[in-house]
C-alpha atoms as a printed R data frame, in Angstrom:
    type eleno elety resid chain resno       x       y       z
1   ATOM     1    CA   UNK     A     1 101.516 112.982  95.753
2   ATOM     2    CA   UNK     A     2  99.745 112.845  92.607
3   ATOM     3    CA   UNK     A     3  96.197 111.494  92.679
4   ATOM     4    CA   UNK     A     4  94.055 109.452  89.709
5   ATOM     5    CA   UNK     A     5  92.311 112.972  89.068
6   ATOM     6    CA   UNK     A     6  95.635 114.594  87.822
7   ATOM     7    CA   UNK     A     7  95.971 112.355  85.003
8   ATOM     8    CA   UNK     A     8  92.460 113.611  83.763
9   ATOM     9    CA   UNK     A     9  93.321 117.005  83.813
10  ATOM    10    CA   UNK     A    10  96.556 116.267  81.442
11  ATOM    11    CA   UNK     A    11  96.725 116.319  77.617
12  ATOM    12    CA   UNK     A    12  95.360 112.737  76.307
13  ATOM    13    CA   UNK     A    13  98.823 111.390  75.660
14  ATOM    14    CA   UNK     A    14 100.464 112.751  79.136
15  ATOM    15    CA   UNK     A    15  97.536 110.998  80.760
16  ATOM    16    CA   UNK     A    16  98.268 107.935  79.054
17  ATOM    17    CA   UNK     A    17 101.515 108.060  80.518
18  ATOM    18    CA   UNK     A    18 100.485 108.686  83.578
19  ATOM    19    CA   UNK     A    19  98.256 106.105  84.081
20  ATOM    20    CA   UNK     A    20 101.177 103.568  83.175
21  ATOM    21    CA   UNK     A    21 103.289 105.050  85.921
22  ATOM    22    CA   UNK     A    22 102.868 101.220  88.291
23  ATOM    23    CA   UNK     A    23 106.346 102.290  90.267
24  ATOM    24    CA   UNK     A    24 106.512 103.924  93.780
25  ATOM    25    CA   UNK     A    25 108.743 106.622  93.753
26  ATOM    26    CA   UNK     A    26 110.384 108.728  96.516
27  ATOM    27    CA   UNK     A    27 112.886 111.152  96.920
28  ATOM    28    CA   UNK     A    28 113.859 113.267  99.799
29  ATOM    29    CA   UNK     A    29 114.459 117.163  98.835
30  ATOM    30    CA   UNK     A    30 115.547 120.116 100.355
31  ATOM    31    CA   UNK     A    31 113.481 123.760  98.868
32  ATOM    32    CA   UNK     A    32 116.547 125.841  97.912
33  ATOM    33    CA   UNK     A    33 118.398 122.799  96.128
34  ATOM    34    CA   UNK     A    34 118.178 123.205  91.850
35  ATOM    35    CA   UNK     A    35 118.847 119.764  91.675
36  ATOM    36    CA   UNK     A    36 115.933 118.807  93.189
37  ATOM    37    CA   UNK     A    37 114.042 120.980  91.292
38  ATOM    38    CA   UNK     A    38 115.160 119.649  87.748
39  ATOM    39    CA   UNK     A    39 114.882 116.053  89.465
40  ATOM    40    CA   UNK     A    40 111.141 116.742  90.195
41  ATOM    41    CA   UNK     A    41 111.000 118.549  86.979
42  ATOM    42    CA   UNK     A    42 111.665 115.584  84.601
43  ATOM    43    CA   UNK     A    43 109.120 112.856  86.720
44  ATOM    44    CA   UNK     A    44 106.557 115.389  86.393
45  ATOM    45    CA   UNK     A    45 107.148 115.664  83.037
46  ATOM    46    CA   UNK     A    46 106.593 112.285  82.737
47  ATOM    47    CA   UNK     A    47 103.473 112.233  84.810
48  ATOM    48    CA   UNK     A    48 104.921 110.121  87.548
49  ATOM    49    CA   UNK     A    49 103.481 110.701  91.315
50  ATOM    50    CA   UNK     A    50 106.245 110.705  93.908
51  ATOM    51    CA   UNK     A    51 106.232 111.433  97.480
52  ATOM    52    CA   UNK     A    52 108.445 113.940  98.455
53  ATOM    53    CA   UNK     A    53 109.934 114.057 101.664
54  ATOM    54    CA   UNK     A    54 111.466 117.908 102.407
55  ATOM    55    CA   UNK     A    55 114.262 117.712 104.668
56  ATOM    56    CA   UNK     A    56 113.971 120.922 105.932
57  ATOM    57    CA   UNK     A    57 110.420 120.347 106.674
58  ATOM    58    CA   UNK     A    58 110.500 116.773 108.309
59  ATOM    59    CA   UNK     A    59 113.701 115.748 109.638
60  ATOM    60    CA   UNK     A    60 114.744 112.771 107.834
61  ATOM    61    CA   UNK     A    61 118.202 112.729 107.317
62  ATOM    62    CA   UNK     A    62 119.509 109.882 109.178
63  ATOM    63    CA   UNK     A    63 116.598 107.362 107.546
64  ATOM    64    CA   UNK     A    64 117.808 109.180 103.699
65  ATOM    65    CA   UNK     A    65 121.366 108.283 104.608
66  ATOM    66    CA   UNK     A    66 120.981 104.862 105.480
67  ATOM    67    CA   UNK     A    67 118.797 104.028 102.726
68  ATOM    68    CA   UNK     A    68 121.188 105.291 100.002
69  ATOM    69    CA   UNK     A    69 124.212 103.230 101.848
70  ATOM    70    CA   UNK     A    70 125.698 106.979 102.841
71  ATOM    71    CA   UNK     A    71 124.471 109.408 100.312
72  ATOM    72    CA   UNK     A    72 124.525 112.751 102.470
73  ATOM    73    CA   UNK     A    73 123.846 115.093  99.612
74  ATOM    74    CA   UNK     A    74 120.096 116.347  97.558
75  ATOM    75    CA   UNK     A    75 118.019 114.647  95.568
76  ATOM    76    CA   UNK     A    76 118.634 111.272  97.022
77  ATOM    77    CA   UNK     A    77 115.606 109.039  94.550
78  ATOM    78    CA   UNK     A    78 114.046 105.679  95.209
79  ATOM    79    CA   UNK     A    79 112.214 103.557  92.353
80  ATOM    80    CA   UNK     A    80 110.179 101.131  94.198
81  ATOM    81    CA   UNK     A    81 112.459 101.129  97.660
82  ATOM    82    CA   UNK     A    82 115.969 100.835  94.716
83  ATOM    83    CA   UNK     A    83 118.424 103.935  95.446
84  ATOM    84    CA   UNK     A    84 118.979 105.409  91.731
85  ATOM    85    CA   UNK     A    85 120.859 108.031  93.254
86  ATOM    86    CA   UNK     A    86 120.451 111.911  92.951
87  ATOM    87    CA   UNK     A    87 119.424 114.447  89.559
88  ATOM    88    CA   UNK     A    88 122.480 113.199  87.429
89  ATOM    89    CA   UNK     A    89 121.466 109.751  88.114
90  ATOM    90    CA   UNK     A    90 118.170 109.976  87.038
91  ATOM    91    CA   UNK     A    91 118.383 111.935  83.749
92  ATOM    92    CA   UNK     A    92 121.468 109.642  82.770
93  ATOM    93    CA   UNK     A    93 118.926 106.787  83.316
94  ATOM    94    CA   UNK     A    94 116.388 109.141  80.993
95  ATOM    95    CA   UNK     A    95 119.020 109.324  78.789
96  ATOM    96    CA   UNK     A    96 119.873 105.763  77.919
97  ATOM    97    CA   UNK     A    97 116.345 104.763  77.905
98  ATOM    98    CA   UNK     A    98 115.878 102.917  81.598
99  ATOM    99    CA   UNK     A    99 113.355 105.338  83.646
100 ATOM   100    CA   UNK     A   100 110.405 105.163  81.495
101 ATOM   101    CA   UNK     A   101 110.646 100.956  82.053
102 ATOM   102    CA   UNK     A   102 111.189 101.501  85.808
103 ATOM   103    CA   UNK     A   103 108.588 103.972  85.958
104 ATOM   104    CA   UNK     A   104 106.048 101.265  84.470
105 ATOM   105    CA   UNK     A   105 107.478  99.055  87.167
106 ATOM   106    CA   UNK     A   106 108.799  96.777  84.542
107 ATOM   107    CA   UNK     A   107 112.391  97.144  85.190
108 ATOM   108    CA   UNK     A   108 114.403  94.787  87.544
């Protein structure tokens, strides 16, 4: 997870951003999957902290799977504890203009 200190380290305007970023986000991973990787990709572009949880690290799969009502596959991402779904998801949400507004925690 990201800490306060990261945003100092940023260009002024990412650390702006960054600072904004009120929303808890989570999403469970697994190290060879690319979609993970572009899914991480675009919050850190954004300067949002997440947690990752690493499935192939920390056994988790059962919990990921019941919290996205059945999703078996990688990325599975949570915006403050709401299932988004996985990389498509979240940069079609980029895409119409939504994640930045959850991000800030301003989104219902």
């Amino acid at each position: 997870m990201y800490s306060l200190w990261r945003a100092w380290s940023l260009e002024p305007e990412r650390a702006l951003a960054y600072i904004w970023i009120m929303a808890k986000i989570e999403i469970y991973t697994q190290s060879w999957c690319g979609y993970c990787f572009r899914a991480k990709k675009l919050l850190e572009s954004k300067g949002a902290p997440f947690t990752e949880i690493d499935l192939g690290v920390e056994d988790r799969t059962q919990e990921m799977i019941q919290r996205s009502n059945g999703g078996r596959s990688v990325p599975q991402i949570f915006i403050d504890g709401k299932h988004v779904g996985g990389c498509d998801d979240l940069h079609a949400l980029d895409t119409a203009g939504k994640l930045d507004p959850m991000l800030r925690g301003v989104a219902s």
